[in-house]
C-alpha positions in Angstrom: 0.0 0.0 0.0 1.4 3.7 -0.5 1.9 6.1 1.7 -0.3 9.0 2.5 0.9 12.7 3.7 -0.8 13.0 7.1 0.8 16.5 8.0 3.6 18.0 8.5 6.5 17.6 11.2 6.2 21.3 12.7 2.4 20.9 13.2 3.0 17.7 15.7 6.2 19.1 17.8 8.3 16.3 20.2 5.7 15.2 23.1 2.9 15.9 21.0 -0.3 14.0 20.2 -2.7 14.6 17.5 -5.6 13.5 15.2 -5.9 13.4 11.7 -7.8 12.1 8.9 -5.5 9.7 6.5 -7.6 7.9 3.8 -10.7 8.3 5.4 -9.6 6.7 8.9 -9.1 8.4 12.2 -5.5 8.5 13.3 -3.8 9.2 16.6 -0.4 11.0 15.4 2.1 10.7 18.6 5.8 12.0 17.8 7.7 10.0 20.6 11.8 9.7 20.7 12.2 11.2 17.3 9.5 8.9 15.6 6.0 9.7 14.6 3.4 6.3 15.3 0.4 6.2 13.9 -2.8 4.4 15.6 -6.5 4.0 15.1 -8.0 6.9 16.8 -11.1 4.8 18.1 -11.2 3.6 21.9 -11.8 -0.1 21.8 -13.9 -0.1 24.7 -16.8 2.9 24.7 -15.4 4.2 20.8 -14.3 7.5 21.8 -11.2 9.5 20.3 -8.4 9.0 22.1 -6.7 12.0 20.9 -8.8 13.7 23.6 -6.9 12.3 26.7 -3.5 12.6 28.2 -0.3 11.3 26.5 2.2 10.1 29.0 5.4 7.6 28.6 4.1 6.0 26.0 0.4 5.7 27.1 -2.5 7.5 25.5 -5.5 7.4 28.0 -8.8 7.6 27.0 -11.1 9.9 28.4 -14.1 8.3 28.3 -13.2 5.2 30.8 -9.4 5.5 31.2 -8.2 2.6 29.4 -4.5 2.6 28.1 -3.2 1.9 24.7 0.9 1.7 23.8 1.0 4.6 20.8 4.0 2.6 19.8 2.3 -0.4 19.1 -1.4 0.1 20.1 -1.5 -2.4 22.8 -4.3 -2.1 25.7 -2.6 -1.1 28.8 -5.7 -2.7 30.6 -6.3 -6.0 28.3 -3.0 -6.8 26.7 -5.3 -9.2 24.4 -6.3 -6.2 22.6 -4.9 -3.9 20.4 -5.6 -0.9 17.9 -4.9 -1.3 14.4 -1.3 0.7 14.6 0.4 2.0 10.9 3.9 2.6 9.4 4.8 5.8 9.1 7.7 7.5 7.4 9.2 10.9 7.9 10.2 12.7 4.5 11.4 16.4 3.8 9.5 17.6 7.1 6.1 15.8 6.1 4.9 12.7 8.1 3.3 10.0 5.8 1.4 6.8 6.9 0.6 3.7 5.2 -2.8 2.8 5.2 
């Protein structure tokens, strides 16, 4: 599959989170350690947008109920048996692409 521009680097600084729209699919952008990783935006357990809640070490916490998910590879925190659909993403010339 090819890769799709989802924004550009200076829009989603170190530490930072975001949503975005990438072939018609909510992602959650997270630009961790020098790497971008790209996730399903949609809570596995209530369906909300995780993009709402707190980033921290790692861990993107959902608002709705609190449950955890690794933006690194979109593992539950709570229920290591699930996991969001994560996506590679590539860095090129300042612009963050993801394959969907």
């Amino acid at each position: 599959m090819p890769f799709e521009r989802a924004l550009s680097l200076r829009d989603l600084p170190l530490g930072a989170h975001a949503k975005v729209f990438v072939g018609g699919q909510p992602l959650l952008l997270s630009h961790l350690d020098g790497q971008v990783f790209a996730v399903h935006d949609t809570c596995l357990h209530r369906g909300g947008s995780l993009a709402a809640g707190p980033l921290q070490d790692g861990v993107i916490t959902c608002p709705l109920h609190f449950w955890g998910f690794d933006v690194r590879t979109g593992v539950c925190t709570q229920v290591p048996s699930l996991a969001l659909k994560a996506f590679p993403t590539k860095i090129d010339d300042g612009e963050v692409y993801v394959e969907i």
